[in-house]
C-alpha positions, -999 to 999 in steps of 0.1 A, spaced: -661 461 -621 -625 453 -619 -619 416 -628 -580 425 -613 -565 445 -595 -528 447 -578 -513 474 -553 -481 484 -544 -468 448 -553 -435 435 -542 -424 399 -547 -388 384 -541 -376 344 -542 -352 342 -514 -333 375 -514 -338 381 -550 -365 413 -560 -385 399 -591 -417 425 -589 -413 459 -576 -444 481 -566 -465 467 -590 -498 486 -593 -528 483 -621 -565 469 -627 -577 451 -655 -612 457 -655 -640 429 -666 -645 417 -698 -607 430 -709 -579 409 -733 -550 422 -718 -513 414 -723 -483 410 -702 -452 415 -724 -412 424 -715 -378 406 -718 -370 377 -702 -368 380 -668 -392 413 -667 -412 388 -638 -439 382 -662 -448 346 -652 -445 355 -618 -471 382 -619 -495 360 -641 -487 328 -610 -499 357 -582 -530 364 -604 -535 334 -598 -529 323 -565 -501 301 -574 -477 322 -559 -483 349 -525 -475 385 -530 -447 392 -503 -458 429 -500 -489 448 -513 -526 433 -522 -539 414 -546 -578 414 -553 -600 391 -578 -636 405 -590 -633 432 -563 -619 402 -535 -593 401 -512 -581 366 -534 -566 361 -498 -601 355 -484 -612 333 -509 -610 299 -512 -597 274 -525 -623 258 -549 -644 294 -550 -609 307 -568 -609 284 -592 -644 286 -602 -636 324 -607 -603 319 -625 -585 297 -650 -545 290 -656 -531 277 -683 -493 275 -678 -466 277 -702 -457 237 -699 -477 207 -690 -460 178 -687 -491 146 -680 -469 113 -666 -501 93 -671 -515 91 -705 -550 99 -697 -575 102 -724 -584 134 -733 -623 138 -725 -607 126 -691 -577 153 -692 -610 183 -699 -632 171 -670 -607 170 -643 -616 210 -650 -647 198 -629 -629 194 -600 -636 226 -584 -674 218 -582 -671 181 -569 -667 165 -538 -650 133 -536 -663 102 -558 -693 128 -563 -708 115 -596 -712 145 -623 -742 163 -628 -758 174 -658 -741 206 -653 -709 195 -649 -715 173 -686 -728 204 -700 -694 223 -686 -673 201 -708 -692 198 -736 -693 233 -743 -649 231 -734 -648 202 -760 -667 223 -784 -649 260 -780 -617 244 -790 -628 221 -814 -617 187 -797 -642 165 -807 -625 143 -828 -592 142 -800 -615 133 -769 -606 95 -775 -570 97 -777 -545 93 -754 -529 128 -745 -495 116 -751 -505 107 -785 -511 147 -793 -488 172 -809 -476 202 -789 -505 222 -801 -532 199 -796 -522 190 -763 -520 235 -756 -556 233 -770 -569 206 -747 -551 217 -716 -571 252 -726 -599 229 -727 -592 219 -689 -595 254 -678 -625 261 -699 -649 236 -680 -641 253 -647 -663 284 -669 -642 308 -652 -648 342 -651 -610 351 -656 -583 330 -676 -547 334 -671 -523 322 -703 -489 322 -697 -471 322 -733 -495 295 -747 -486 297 -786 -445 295 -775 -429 268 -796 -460 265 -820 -468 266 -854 -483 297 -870 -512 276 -873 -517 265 -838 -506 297 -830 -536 318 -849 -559 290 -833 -553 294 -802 -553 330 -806 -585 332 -822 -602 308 -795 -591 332 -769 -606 366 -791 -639 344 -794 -639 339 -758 -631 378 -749 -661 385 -770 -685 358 -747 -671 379 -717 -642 363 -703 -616 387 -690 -585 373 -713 -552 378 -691 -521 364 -713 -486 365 -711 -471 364 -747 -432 371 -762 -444 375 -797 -448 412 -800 -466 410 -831 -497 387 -819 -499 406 -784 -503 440 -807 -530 425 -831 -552 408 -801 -545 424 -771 -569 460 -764 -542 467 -736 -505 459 -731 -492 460 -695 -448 460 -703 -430 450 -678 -392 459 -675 -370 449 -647 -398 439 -624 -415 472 -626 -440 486 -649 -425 505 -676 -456 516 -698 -494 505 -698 -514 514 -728 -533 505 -761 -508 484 -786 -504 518 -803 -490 538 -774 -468 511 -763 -452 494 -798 -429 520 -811 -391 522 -822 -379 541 -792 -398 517 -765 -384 487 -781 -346 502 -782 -355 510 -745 -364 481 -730 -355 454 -754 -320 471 -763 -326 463 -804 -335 486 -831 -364 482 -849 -390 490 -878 -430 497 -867 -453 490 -897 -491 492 -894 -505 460 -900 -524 465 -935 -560 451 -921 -558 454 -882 -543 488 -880 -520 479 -855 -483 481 -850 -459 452 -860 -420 448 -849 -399 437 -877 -357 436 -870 -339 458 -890 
């Protein structure tokens, strides 16, 4: 089954063409990666994926769905988005900030069910949160605060998550974390859709790299078939060294 699949995509703000006949699938169960320069559209593709944004020309379906006939709360029990900032202007706790991911399955002032508690539990305890669930989300570094707004999206237990750049501006640390959280969940069976600049992490966890260049698809392949010295110079106008990585036998951009 397909979790995703786009045809003959065309997307433009105002006047401006950002995504130009964008076609592909992902199917189910894949960790696939959306890399390019800035400005390739990469965010925008990942915000149609997800509903955030409406494809201007073309078709966008969702587990083998027209997403335009589904609704609202049904699409968000299918799919999870976890964008690249979150800003929270009240300093909710964060056991509070992870069950508003319940929100999909609740009608107003409906009191959770033992579900919905078991939903969360299992968030709180795929990204190791335990200990943070008190505290104030303000109170959090960059990447806890990335972790627990993961978190969020976890107790929706969607079928399909969407991460746009979610280790930017984080330590190596956070960075193989949240990495690894998202390789643990592939492996439970969530389809993994992420959007990530580092070229190195998208080659060692992604199976499938979709590169996008000037709003259109320029390559879609395994890391090895896309991470290589001529597609680099191509798109990202820089020469390079390729290296195998010495355990993960993948490629690895370092700048000459």
């Amino acid at each position: 089954m397909n979790a995703v699949e786009l045809k003959t995509l065309f997307f433009a703000y105002s006047q401006k063409e950002i995504l130009k006949d964008i076609t592909f699938t992902i199917e189910k169960g894949e960790f696939c990666g959306i890399i390019g320069p800035n400005g390739a559209g990469k965010s925008t593709l990942l915000r149609i994926i997800a509903g955030i944004l409406k494809e201007k020309q073309g078709a966008v379906s969702i587990m083998n769905r027209d997403t335009q006939k589904i609704k609202n709360k049904e699409f968000a029990r299918l799919v999870g988005f976890v964008p690249q900032e979150t800003h929270f202007q009240l300093n909710y706790t964060v056991e509070d900030i992870i069950s508003m991911g319940r929100y999909p399955y609740l009608e107003p002032f409906q009191v959770m069910t033992k579900q919905d508690i078991s939903a969360i539990e299992w968030a709180i305890e795929q990204t190791h949160s335990r200990e943070l669930c008190r505290r104030p989300i303000n109170s959090l570094s960059a990447g806890e605060r990335q972790m627990i707004v993961i978190a969020r999206a976890l107790a929706q237990r969607p079928e399909i998550l969407l991460l746009d750049e979610p280790t930017s501006h984080l330590d190596i640390q956070h960075q193989s974390a949240i990495m690894e959280l998202l390789k643990n969940l592939n492996n439970q069976g969530i389809t993994i859709i992420v959007v990530n600049h580092d070229l190195n992490l998208a080659s060692q966890y992604c199976k499938r790299l979709i590169l996008l260049h000037q709003g259109k698809i320029h390559k879609i392949g395994r890391p090895e078939e896309i991470i290589n010295k001529e597609t680099i110079a191509e798109v990202y106008k820089i020469e390079t060294d390729i290296i195998l990585h010495p355990e993960k036998n993948v490629p690895q951009v370092f700048l000459k």
